[in-house]
Each structure stands twice: as C-alpha cells, then as structure tokens.
N, CA and C atoms as a LAMMPS dump frame, in Angstrom:
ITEM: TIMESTEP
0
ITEM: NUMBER OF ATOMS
570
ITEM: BOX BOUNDS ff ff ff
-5.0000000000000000e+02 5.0000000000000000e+02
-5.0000000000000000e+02 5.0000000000000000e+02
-5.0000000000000000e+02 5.0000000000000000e+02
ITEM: ATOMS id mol type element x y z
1 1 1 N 51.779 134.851 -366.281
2 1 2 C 51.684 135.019 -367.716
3 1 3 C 53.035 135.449 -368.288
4 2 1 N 53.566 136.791 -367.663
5 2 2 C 54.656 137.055 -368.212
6 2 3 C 55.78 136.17 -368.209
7 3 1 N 55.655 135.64 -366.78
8 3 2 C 56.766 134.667 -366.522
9 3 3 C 57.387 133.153 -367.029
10 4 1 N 56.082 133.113 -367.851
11 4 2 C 56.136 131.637 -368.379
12 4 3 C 56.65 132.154 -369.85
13 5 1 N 56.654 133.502 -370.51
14 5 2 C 57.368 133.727 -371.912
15 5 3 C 58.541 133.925 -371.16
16 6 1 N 59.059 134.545 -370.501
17 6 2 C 60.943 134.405 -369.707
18 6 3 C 61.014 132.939 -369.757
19 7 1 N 60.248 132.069 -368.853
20 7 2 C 61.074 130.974 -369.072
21 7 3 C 61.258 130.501 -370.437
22 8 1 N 60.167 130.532 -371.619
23 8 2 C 60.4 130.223 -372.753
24 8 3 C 61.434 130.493 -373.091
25 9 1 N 61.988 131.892 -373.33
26 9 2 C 63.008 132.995 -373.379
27 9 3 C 64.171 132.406 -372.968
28 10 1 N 64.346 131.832 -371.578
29 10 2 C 65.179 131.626 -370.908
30 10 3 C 66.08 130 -371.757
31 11 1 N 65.15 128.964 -371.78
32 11 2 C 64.911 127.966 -372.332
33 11 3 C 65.809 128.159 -373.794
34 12 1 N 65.723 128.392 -374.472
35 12 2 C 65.588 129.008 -375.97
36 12 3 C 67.31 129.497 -375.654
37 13 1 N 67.452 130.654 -374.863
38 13 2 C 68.922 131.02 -375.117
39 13 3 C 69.539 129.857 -374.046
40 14 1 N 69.464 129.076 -373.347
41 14 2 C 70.215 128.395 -372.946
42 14 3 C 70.611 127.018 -374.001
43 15 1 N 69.443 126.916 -374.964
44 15 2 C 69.759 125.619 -375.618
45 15 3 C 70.321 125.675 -377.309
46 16 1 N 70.243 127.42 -377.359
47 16 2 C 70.924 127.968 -378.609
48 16 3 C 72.069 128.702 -378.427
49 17 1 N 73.176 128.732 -379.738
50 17 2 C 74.009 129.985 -379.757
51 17 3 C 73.66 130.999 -380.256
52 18 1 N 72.39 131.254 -381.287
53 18 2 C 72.203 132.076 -381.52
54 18 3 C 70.885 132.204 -381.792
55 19 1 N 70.046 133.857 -381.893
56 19 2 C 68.497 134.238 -381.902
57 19 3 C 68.465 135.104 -383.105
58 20 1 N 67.552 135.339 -383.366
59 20 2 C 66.821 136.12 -384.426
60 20 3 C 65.714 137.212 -383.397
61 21 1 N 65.457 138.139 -384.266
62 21 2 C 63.941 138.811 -383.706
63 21 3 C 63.154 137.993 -384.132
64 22 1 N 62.723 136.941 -385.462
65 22 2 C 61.758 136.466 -385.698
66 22 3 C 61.434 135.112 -384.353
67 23 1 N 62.935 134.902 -383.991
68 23 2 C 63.229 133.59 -383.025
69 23 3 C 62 134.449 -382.125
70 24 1 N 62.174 135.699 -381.103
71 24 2 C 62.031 136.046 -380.366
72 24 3 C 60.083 136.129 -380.141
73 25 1 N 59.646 136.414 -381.73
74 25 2 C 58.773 136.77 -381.453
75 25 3 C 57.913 135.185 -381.673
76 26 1 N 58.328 134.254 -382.295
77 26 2 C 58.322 132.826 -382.702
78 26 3 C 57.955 132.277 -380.905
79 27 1 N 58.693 132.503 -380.252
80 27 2 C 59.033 131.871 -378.832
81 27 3 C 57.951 132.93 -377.874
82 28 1 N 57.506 134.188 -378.247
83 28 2 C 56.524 135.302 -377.268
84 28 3 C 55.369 134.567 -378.022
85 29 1 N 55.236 134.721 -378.874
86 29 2 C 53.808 134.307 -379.615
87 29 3 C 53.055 135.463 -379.863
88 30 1 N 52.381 135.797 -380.865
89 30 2 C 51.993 137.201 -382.199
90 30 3 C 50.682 138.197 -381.44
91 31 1 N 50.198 137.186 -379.935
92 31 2 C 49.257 137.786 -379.054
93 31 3 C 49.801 138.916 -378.404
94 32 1 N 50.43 138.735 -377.543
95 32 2 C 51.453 139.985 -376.937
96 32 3 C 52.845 140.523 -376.95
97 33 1 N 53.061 139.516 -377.847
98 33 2 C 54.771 139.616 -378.13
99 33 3 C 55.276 140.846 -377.951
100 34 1 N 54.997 142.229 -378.601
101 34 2 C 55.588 143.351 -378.742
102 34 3 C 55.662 143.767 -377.681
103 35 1 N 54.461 143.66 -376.751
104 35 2 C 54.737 144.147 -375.476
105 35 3 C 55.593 143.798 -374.371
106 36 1 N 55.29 142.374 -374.393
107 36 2 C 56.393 141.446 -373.598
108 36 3 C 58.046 141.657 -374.531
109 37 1 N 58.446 141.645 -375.115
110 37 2 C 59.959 141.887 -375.648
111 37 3 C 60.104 143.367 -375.284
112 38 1 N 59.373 144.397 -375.558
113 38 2 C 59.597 145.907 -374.834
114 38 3 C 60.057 145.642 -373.463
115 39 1 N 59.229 144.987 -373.012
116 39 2 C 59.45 145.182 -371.553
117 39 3 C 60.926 144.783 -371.174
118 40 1 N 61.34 143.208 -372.061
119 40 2 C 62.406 142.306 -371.49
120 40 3 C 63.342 143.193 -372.231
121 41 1 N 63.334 143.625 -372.968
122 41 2 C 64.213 144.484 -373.929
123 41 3 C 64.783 145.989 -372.891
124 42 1 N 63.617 146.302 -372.609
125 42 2 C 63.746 147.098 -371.36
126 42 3 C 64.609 147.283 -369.875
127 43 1 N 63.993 146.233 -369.244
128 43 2 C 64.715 145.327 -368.079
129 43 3 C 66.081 145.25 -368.979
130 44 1 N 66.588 144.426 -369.391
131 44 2 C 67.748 144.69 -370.047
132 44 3 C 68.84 145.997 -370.373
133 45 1 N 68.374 146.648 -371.027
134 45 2 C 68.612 148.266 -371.133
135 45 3 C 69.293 148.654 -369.256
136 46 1 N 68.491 148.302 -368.316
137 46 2 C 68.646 149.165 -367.189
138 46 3 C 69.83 148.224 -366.811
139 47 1 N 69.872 146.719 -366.89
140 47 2 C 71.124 145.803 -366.57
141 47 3 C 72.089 146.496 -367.179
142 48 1 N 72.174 146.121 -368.099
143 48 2 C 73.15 146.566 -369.157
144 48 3 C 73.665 147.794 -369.473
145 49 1 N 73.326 149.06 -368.401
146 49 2 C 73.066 150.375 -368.571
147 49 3 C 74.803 150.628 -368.934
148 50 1 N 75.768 149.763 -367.792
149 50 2 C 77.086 150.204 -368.008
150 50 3 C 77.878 150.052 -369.172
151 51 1 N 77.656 149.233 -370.242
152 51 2 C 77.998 149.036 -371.352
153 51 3 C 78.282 150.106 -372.257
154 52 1 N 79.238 150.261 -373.296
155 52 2 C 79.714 151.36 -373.845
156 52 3 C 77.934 151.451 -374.827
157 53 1 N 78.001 150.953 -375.565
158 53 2 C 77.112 150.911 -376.756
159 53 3 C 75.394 150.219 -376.511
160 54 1 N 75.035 150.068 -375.355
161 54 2 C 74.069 149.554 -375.009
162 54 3 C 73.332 150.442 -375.72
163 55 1 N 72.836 151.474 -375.505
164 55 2 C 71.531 152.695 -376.145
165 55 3 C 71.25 151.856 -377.314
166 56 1 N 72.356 152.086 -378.455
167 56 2 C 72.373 151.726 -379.442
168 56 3 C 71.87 150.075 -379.861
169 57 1 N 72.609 149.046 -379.064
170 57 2 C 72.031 147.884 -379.363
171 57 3 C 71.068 147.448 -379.223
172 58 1 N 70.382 147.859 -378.378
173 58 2 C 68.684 147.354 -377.192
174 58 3 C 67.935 148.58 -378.115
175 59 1 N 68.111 149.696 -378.315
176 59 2 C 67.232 150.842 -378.883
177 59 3 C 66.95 150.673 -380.752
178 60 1 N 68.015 149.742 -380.975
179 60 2 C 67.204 149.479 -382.377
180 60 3 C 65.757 148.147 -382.254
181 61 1 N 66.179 147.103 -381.192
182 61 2 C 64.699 146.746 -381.193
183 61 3 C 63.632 146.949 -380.616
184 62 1 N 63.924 148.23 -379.529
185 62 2 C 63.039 148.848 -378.791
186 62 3 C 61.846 149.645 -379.477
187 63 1 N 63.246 150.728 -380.543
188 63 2 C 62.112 151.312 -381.7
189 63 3 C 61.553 150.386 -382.546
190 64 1 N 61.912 149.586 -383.238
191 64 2 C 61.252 149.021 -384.099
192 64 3 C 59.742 147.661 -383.679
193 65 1 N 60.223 147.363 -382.385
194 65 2 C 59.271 146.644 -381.28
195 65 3 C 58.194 147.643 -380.658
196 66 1 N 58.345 149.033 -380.583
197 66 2 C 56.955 149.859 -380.424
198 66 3 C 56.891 150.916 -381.327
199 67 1 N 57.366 150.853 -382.681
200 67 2 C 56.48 151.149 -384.025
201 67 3 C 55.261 150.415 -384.473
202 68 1 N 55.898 148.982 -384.426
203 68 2 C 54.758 148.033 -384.969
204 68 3 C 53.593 147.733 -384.057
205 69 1 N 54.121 148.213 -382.4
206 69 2 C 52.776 148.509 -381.674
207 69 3 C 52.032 149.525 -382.255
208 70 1 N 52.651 150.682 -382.94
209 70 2 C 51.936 151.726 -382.559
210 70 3 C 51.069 151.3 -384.185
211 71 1 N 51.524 150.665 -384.823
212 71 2 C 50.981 150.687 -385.951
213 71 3 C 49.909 149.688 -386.306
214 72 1 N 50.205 148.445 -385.288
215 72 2 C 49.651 147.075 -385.323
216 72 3 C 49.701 146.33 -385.978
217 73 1 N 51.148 146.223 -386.415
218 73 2 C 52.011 145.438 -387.781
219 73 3 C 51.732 144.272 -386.598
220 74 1 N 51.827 143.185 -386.968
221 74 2 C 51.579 141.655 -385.888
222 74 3 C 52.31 140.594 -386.746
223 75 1 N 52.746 140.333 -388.036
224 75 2 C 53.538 139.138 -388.378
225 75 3 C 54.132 139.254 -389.723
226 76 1 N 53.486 140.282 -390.273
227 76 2 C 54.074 140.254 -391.889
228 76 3 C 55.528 141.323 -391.836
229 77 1 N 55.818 141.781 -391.256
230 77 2 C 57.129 142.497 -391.187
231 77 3 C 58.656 141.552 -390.61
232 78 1 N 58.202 140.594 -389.974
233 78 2 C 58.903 139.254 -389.723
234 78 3 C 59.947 138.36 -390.624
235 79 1 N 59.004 138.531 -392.132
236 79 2 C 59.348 137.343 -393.063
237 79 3 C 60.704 138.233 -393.641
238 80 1 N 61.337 139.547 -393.101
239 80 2 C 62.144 140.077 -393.945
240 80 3 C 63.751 139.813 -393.799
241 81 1 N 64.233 140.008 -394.212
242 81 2 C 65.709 139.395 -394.483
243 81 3 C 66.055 140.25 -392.69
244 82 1 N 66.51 141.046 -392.595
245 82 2 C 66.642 141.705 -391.413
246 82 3 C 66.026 140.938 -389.987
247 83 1 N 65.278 140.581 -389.899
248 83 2 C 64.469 140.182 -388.618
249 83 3 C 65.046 138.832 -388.549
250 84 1 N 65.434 137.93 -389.729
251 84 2 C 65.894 136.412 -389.836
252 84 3 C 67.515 136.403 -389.387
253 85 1 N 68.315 137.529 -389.528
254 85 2 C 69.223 137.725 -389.3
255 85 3 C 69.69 137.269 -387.701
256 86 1 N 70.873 136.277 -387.41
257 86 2 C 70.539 135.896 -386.209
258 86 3 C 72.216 136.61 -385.267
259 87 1 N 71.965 136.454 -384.089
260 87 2 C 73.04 137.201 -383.137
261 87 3 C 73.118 136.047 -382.472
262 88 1 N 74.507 136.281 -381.904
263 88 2 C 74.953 135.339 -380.699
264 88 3 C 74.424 135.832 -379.516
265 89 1 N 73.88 134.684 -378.793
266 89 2 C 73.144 134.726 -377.736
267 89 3 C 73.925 133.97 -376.51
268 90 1 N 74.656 133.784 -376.528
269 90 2 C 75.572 132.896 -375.392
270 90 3 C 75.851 133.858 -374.372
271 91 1 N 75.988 135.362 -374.565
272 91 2 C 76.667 135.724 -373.596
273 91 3 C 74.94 136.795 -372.945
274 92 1 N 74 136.667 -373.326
275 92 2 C 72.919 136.605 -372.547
276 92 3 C 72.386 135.92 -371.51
277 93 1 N 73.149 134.748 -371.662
278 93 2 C 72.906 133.597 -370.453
279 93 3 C 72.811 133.954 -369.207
280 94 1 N 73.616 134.743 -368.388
281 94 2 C 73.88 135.102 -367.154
282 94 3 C 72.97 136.515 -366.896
283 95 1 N 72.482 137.291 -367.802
284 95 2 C 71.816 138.563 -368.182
285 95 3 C 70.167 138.03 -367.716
286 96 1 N 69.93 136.372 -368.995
287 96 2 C 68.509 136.613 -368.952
288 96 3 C 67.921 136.125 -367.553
289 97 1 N 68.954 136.025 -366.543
290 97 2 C 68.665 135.185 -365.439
291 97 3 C 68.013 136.363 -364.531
292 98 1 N 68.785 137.347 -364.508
293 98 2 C 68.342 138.432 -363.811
294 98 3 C 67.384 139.169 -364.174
295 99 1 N 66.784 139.425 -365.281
296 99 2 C 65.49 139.691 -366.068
297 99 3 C 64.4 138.89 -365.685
298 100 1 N 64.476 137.605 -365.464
299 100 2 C 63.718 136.736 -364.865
300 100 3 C 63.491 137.003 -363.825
301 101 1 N 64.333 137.292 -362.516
302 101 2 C 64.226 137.381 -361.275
303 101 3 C 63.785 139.03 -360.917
304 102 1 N 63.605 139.894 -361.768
305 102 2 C 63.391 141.139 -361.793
306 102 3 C 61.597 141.693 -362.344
307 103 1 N 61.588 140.503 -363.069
308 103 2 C 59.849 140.333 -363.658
309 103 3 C 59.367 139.694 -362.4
310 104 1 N 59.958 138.69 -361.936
311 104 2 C 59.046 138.081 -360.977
312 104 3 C 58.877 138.991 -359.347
313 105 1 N 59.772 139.977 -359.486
314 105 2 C 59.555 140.877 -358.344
315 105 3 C 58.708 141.827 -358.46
316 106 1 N 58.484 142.279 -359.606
317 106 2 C 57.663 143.348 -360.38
318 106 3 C 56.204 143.084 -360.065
319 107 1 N 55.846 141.83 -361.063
320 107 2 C 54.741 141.191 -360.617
321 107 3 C 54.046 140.649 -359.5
322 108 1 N 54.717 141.143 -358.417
323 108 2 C 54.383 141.402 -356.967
324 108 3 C 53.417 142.381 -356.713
325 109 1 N 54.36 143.624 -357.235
326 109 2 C 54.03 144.711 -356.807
327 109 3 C 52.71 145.442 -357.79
328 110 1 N 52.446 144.743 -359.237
329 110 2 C 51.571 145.045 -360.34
330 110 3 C 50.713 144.132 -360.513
331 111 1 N 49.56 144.394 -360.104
332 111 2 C 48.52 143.671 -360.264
333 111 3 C 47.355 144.553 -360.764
334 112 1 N 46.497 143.621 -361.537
335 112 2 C 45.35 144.458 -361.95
336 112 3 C 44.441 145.144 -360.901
337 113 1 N 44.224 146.517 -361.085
338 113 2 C 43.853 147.751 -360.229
339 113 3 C 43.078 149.078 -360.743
340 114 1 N 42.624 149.632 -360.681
341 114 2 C 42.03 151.13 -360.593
342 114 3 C 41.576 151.013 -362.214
343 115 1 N 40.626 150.361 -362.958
344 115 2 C 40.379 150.213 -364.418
345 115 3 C 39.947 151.244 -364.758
346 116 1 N 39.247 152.113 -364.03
347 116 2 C 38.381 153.319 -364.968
348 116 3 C 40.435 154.379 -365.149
349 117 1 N 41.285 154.166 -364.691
350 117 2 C 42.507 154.891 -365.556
351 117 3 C 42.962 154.334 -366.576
352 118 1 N 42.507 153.405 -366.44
353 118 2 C 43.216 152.533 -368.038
354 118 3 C 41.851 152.736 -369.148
355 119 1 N 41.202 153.569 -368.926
356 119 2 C 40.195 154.296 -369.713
357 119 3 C 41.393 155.121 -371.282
358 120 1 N 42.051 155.321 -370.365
359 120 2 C 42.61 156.321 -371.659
360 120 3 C 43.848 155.611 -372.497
361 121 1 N 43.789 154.161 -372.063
362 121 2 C 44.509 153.885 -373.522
363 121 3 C 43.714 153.601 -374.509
364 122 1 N 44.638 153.639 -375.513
365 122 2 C 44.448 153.249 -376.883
366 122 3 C 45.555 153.456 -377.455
367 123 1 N 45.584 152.114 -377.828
368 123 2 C 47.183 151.211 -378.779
369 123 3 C 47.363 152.525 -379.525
370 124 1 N 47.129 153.404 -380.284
371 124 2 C 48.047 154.263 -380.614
372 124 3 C 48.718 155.618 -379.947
373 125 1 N 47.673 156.446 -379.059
374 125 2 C 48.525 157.109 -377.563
375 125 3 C 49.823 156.431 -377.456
376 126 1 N 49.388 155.049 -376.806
377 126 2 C 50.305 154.12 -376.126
378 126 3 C 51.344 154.026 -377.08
379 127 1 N 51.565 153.658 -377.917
380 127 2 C 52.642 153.72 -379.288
381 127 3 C 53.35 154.341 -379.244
382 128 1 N 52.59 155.636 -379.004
383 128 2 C 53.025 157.014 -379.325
384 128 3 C 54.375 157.593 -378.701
385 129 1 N 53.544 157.084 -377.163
386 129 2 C 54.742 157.233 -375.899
387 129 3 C 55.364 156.145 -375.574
388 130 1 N 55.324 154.701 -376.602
389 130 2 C 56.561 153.9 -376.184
390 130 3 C 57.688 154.178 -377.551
391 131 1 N 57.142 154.766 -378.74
392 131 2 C 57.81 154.84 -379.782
393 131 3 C 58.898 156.025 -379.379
394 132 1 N 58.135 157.328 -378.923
395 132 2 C 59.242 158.098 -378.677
396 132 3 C 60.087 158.194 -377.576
397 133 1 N 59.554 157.477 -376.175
398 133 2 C 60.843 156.989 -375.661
399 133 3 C 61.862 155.946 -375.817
400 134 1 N 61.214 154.98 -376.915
401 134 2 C 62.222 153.834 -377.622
402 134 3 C 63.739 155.137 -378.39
403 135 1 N 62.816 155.962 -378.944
404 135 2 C 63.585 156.906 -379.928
405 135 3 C 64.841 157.388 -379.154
406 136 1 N 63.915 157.9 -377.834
407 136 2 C 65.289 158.535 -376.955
408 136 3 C 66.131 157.909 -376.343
409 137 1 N 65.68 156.308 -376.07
410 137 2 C 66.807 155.607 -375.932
411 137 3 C 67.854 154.915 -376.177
412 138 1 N 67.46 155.367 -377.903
413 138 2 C 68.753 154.709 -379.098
414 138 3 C 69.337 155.848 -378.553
415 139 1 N 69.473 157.07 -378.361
416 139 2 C 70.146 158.088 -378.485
417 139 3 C 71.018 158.402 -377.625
418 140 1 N 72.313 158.418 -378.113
419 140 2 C 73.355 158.364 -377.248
420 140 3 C 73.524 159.438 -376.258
421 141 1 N 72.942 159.86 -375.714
422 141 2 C 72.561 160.855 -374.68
423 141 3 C 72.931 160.212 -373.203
424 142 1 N 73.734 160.937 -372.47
425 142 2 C 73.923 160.635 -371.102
426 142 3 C 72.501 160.724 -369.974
427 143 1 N 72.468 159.518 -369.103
428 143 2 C 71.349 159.48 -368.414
429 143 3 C 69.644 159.963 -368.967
430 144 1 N 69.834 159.507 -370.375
431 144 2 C 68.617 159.432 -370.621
432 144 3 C 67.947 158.061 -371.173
433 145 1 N 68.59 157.198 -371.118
434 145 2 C 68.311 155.848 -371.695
435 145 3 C 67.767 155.105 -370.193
436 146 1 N 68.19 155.218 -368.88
437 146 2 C 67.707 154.53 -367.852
438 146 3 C 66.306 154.752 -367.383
439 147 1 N 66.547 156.158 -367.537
440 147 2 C 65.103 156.799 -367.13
441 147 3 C 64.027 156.401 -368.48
442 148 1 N 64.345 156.209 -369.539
443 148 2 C 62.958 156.474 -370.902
444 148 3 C 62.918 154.591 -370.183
445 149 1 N 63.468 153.957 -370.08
446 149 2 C 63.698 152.437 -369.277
447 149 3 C 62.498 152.343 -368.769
448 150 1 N 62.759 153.028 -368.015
449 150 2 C 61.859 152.652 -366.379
450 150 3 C 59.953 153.403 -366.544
451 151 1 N 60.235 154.677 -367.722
452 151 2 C 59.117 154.866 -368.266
453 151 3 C 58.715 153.949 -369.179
454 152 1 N 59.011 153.285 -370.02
455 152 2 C 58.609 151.911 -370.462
456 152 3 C 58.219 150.679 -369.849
457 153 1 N 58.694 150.518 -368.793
458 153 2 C 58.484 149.596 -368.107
459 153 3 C 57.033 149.749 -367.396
460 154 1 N 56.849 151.357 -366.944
461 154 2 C 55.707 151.689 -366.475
462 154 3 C 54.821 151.507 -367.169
463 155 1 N 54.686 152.028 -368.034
464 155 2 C 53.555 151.977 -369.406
465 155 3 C 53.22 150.441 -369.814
466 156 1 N 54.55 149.422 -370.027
467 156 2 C 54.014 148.389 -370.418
468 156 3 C 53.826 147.363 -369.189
469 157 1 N 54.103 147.774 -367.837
470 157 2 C 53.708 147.224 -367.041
471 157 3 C 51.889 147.617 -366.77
472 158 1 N 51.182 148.613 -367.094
473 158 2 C 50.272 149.142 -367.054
474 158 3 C 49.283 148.395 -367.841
475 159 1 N 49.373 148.207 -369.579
476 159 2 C 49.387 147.82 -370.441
477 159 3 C 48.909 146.066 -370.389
478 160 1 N 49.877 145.419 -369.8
479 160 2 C 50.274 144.019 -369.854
480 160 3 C 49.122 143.759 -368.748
481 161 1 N 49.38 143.951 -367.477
482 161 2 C 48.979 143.847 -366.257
483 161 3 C 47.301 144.419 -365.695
484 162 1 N 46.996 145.182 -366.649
485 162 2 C 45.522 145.79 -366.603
486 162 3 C 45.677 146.906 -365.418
487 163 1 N 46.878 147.261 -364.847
488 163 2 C 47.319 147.895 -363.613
489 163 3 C 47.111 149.229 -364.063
490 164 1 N 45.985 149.985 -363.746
491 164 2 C 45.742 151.446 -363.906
492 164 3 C 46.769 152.605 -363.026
493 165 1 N 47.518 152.481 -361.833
494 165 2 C 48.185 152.841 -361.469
495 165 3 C 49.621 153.381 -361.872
496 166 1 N 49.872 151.837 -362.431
497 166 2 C 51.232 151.84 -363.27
498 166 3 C 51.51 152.771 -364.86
499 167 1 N 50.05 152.409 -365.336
500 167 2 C 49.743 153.05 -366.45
501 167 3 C 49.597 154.469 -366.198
502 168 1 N 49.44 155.244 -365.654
503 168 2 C 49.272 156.551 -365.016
504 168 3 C 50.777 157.285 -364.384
505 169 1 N 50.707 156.218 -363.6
506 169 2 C 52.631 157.312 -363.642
507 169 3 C 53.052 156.463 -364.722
508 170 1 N 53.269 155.532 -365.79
509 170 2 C 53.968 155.413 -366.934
510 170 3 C 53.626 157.031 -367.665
511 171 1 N 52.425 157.154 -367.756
512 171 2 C 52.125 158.663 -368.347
513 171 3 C 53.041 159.738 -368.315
514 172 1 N 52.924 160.015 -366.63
515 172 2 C 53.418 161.045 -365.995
516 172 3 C 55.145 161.022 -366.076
517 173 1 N 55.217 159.997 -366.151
518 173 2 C 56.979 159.904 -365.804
519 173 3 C 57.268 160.036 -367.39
520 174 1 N 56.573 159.538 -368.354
521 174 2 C 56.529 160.23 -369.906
522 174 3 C 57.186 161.923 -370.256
523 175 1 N 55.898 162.356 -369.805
524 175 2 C 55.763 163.581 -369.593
525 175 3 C 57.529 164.278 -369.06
526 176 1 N 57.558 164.011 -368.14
527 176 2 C 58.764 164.123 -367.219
528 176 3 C 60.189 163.796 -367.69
529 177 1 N 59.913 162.399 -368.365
530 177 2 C 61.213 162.164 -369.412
531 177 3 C 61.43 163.137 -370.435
532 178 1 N 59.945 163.61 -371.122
533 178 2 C 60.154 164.677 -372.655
534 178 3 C 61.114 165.812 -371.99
535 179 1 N 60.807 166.374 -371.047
536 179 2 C 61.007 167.155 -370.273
537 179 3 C 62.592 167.103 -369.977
538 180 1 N 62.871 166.449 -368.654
539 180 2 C 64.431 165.701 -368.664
540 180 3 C 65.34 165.734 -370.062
541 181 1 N 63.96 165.196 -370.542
542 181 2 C 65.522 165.029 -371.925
543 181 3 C 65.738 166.178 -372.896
544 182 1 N 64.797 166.703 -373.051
545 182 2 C 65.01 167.889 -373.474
546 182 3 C 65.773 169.293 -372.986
547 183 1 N 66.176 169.234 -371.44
548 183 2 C 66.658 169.985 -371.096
549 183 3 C 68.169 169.549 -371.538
550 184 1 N 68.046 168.146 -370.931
551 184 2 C 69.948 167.623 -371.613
552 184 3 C 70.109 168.154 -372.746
553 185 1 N 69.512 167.777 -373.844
554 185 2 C 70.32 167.97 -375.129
555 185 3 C 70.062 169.242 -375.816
556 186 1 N 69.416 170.209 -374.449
557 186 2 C 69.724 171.369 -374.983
558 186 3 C 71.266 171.74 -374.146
559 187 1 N 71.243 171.329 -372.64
560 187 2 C 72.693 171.899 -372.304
561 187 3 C 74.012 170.801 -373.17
562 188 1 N 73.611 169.819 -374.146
563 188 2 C 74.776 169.435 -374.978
564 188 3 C 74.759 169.935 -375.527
565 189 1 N 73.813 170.557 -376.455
566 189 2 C 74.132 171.247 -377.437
567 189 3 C 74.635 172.98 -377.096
568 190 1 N 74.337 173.351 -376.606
569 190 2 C 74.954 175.26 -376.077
570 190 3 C 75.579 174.756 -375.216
C-alpha cells in the first residue's frame, strides 16, 4: 500500500522539476495522504539530518501535515495560494530513492498485530502527538529533530499499518521525546 504512493512519488519527481504540497497530496490521494507524506516527510528528516537548515524545511510541512490530521481538514485548505506554490524537486531525485528502499524495509518488520492496543487511538490523541512532535522538529534544537523523526515514524507506522506494537512504543518514545527535549532546551537556555 504504502509502497505503491513512493512509487507514485517517485514517478512524479523523476518526470518533474518542480512540486507543490497540493502536487503531493494530488499524487497520495485525500484517503491517507497526511499520513503517508508525515511519514515520507519523516524518513526524509532522518536522511537529511546533516543539512544546515533541514528542521526548518521538512518541519514546516510536517506541522502543517499533522495539524490538518489533528483537525481533519482533508481538501479545502489545498486550494490556497501557499500550498500551489511550487519548489524544485530535481535535487530529491537521489533522496527519494532511499526513502523508497527504507519503507520497503520497514514494512517487513510492521505488520498488522496486537489490535486491542490500537484501542486507544483516536485521530485527535494521535494529532496531538504528531502535531507536537512536528512542532519540535521545526525547532532548531540540537538532536532533537532525529529522535521526534523516529517517534513519528512510530506512531504513523502504527496508525497506517494497524500495527499495535508500533503504535505503543510510538506512544512511549512520545513521552520520552517531551522529556529529552525538554531537558535540552532547558540546559540551552541556563
């Protein structure tokens, strides 16, 4: 499932120079889109970790890609001047290859499992804790953007996959990130 929106994905930036978010969500389709672009948006983030300004570039559509989860905005926030706005995509080429090959290893290991834990979502919890680790990963904070990553990944691997396991330490490693990160930017700040 997931793998056939990457290849879309894949498809799309190889035969364009440039994307839109509306491109993005145009090419996921309005069923799971938010979740699937978190994720690839995600995966990305952890590639891309060495980049000066990464937080910043990947964390504005991270937040704004699990607000509208948390809110269940699905297509009318699209039509706005901002979302039509398009970026060069050429130098993603070599990026979205490894995102591809990184989902398809994933999905090895995540399969649907243990359902009575996936008892406790509900799209806004879930929001809740992809919105505010989207938040912490715009934030230019040292070693806190890889880790809120990999807690996203958990959660929407959980999420996507019906995988009660994944969804459960996505929780926990939540928890653990508030935590983590809060200790950092108290020793930046004193």
């Amino acid at each position: 499932m997931i793998t056939n929106y990457v290849e879309k994905l894949k498809q799309y930036i190889n035969e364009n120079e440039e994307i839109s978010t509306f491109d993005l969500v145009e090419i996921m389709g309005a069923h799971t889109s938010f979740l699937i672009l978190l994720l690839i948006l995600s995966l990305l983030n952890i590639i891309l970790a060495p980049l000066p300004i990464n937080s910043f570039i990947i964390g504005i559509p991270l937040t704004l890609f699990s607000i509208c989860y948390l809110f269940g905005i699905k297509e009318g926030i699209f039509s706005k001047k901002l979302f039509k706005k398009s970026v060069n995509c050429t130098a993603w080429r070599k990026y979205i290859h490894k995102v591809s090959y990184y989902i398809e290893k994933i999905f090895v290991i995540s399969k649907p499992r243990f359902y009575h834990l996936l008892q406790m979502h509900k799209r806004c919890f879930s929001g809740f804790v992809l919105s505010t680790t989207s938040l912490l990963i715009f934030l230019p904070i040292p070693f806190v953007n890889t880790s809120g990553s990999v807690t996203m990944i958990m959660v929407l691997l959980g999420i996507i996959q019906k995988d009660g396991l994944f969804f459960t330490i996505g929780y926990l490693s939540f928890v653990i990130h508030i935590i983590f990160s809060a200790v950092v930017i108290y020793y930046i700040v004193v």
